[in-house]
MARLUM-451609 format. One record per residue: residue in one letter; x, y, z of N, C-alpha, C, O in turn. Coordinates in pm, whole numbers, plus 50000, padded with zeros to 5 digits. Atoms other than C-alpha are relative to their C-alpha. Layout:
N
AXYZXYZXYZXYZ
...
***
This chain:
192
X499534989950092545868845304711499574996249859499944986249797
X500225005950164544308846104363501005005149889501785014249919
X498924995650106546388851604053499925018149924500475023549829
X499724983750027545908888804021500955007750125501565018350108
X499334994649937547498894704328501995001750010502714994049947
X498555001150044551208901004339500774994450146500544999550255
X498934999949912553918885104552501074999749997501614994749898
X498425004150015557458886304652500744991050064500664989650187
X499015008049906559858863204746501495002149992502085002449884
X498114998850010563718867804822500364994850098500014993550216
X499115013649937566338844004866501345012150000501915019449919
X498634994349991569088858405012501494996149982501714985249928
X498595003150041573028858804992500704985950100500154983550207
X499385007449942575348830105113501205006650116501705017350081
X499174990749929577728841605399501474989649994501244978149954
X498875003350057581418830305362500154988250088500774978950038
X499365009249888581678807605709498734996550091497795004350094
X501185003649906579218789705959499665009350122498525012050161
X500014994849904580348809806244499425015349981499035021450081
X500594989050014579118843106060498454995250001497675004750011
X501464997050023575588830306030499524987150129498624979150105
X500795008349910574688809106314499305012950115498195010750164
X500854995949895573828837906566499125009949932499655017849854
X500674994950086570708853406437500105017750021499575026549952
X499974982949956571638889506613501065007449927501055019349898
X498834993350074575088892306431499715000949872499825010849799
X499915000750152574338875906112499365010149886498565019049917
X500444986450092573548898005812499554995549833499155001849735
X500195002750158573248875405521498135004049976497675010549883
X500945002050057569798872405536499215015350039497995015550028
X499904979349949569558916305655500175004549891499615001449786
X500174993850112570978940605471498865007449925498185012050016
X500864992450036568448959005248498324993450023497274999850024
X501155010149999565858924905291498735007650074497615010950035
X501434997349944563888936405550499565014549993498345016050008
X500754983250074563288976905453499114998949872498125006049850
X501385001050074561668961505142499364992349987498844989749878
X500715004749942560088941205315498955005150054497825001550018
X501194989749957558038965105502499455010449892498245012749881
X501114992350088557578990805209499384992149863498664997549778
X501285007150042556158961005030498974992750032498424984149964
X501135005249944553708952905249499505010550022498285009550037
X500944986349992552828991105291499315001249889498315008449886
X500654998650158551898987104919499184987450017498674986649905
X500925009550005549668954105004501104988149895500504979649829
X499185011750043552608930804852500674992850101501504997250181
X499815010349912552988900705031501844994849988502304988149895
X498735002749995556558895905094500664987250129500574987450252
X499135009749919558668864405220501165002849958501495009749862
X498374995049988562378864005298500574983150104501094979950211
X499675020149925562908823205394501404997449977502084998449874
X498595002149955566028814705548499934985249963499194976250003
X499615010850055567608789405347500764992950037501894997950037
X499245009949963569048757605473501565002050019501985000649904
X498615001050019573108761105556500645012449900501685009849839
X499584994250106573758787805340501405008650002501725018649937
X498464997450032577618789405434500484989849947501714989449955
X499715008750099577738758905212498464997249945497594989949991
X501165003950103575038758604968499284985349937499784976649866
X499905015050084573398729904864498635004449939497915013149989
X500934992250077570698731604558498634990350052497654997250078
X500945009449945568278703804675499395004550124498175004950141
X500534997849869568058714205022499605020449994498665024050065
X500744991650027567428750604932498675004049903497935013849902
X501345001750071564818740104680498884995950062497775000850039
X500865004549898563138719404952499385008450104498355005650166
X500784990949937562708751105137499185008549941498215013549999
X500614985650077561628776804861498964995750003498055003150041
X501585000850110558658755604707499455001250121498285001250085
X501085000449911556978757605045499285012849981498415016350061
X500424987850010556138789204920499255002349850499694998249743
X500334993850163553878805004626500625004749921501075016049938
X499774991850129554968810004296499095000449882498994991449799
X500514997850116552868824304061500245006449937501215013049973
X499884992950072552458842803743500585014050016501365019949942
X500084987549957552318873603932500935002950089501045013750148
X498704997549899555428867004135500765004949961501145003149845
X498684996950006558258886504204501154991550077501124990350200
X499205003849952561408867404231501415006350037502135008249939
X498604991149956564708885904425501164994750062501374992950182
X498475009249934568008869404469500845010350027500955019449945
X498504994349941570978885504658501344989649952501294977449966
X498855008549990574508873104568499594982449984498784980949893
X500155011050062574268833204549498554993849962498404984549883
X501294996749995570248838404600499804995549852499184985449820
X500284997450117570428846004239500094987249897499354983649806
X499565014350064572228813404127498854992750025498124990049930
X501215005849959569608797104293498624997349902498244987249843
X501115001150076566418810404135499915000249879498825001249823
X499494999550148568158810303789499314984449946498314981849880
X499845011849993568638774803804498234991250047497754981349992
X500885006250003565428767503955498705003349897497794995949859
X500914999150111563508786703709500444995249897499704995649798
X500145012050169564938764603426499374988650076498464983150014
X500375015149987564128734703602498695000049977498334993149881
X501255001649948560308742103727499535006149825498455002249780
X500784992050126559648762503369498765009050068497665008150014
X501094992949957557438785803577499785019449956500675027649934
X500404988450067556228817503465499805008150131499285004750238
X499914991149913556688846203645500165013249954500625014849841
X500404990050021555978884503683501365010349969501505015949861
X498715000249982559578895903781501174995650038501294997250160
X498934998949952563048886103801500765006450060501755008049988
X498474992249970565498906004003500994995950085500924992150202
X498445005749928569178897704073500415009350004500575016449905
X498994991649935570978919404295501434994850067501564988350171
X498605006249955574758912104325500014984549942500334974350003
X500035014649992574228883604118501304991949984502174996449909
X498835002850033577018854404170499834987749949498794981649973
X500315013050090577598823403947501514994150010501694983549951
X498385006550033581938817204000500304995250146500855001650235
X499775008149867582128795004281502004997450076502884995649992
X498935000149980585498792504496500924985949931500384974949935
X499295014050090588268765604288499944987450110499964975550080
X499625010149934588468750104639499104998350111499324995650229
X501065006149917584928745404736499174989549928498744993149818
X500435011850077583468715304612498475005250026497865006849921
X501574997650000579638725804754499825006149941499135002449846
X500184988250118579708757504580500274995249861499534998549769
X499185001150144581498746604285498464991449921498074993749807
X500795008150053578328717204277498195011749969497305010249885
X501124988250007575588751404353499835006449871498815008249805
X499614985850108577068775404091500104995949887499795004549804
X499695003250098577948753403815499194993449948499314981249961
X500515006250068575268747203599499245005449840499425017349813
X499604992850129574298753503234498755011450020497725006150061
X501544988450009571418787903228499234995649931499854991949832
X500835001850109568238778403031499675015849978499165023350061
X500754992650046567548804602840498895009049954498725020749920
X501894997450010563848804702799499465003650108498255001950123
X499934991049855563858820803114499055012949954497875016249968
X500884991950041563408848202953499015008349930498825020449919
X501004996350015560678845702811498684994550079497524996150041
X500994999349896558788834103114499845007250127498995004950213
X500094986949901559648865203343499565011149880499965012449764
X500284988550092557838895903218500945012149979501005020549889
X498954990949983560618915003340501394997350061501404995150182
X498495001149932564518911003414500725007750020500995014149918
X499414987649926566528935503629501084992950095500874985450190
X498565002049971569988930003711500525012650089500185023550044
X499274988649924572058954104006501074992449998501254980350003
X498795004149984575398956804009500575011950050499875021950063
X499954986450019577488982204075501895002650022502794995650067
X498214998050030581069002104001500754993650085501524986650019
X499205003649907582778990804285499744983550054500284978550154
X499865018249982581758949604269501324993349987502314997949930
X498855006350020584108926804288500214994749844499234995849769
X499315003850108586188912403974498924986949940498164988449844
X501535009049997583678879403985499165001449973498604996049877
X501424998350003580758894504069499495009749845498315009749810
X500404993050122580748917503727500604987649904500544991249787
X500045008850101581808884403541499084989550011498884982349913
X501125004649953578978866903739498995007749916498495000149833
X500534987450065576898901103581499984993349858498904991849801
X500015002350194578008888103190499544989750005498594990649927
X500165011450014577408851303241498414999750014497834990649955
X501634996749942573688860303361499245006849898498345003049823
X500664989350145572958890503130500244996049855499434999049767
X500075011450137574508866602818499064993649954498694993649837
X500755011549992572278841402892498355004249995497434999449928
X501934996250020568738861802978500045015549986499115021350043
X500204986750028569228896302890499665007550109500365008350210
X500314988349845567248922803134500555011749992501405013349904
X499524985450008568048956603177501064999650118500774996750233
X498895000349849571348959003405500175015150066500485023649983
X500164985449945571238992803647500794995850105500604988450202
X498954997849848574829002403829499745010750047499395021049990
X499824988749956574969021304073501255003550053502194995950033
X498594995149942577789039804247500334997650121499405001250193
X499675006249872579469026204565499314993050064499144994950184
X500615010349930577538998104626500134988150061499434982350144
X499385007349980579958974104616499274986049980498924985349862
X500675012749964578288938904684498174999050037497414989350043
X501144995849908575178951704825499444996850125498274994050150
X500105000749883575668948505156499515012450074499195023050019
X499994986249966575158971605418501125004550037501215016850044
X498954991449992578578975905501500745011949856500965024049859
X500284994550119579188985305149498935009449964499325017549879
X501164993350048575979002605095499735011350119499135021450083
X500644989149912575509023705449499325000850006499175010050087
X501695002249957572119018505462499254984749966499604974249912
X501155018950011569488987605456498625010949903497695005649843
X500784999150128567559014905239500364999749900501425005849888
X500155001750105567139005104877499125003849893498644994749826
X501374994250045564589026804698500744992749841500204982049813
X499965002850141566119019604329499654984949940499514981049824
X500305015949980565388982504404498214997050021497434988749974
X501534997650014561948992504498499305003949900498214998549879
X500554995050068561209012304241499564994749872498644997849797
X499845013950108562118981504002498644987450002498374979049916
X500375009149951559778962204174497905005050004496854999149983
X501724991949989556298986204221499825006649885498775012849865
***
């Protein structure tokens, strides 16, 4: 892939318990809207990954970093976090200082439970700033019906790197139980 071409990568959401994400037919963290734009960005010739991250009913930042870099990031990348996804590539784009095409956090979360010590060590760390000015673009979803968190997750994010934030109406979390569909065109449209 040379550096004109574009790719995506998305890290998906954390699921609350082990027993929701061990069977790959039930589980949904890493579902949801993932794989619909998945396919209509590869109908557009955008190379899309969707890498299932290490444990991700207890997060850990090392061992999900150890999976991402196996993957391209360039200039021309799009990066897409779901829910703790987002914490994730926040954090790792201060570390790596890498330059990139787009950001987008959907459902992003950053307030870890008081009485989880893994999370608490995932979620809690300071934003670099200069973020954004090495994404060309930042795009935030949220929407009326998020939880209490997840729209103070929303300020702590949009404080820190700005972006354009776009709610929508009954989206809740952006699941699909919440959402009724695994399509996401306004997420696409952010993105092409």
């Amino acid at each position: 892939m040379n550096n004109k071409e574009r790719n995506c990568i998305i890290i998906h959401g954390c699921p609350s318990n082990r027993e929701k994400a061990m069977d790959s037919q039930r589980r949904t963290y890493d579902k949801h809207w993932m794989p619909w734009i998945k396919k209509e960005l590869s109908r557009r010739g955008i190379q899309t990954e969707t890498p299932l991250m290490p444990n991700p009913w207890a997060p850990d930042y090392q061992a999900f970093k150890k999976e991402f870099e196996k993957h391209r990031i360039l200039e021309n990348t799009i990066l897409v976090g779901h829910s703790c996804g987002c914490a994730f590539l926040v954090r790792w784009l201060g570390e790596s200082r890498q330059k990139i095409k787009k950001l987008i956090l959907v459902a992003p979360w950053k307030i870890p439970d008081k009485d989880d010590p893994a999370r608490k060590a995932f979620y809690e760390y300071p934003i670099d700033e200069t973020i954004k000015y090495r994404a060309d673009k930042i795009v935030m979803f949220t929407a009326n019906d998020e939880e209490e968190d997840g729209k103070k997750s929303l300020e702590i994010f949009h404080h820190a790197l700005s972006g354009k934030i776009i709610e929508l109406k009954g989206r809740g979390h952006y699941t699909m139980s919440d959402m009724g569909t695994d399509e996401f065109p306004e997420l696409l449209e952010e993105m092409v």
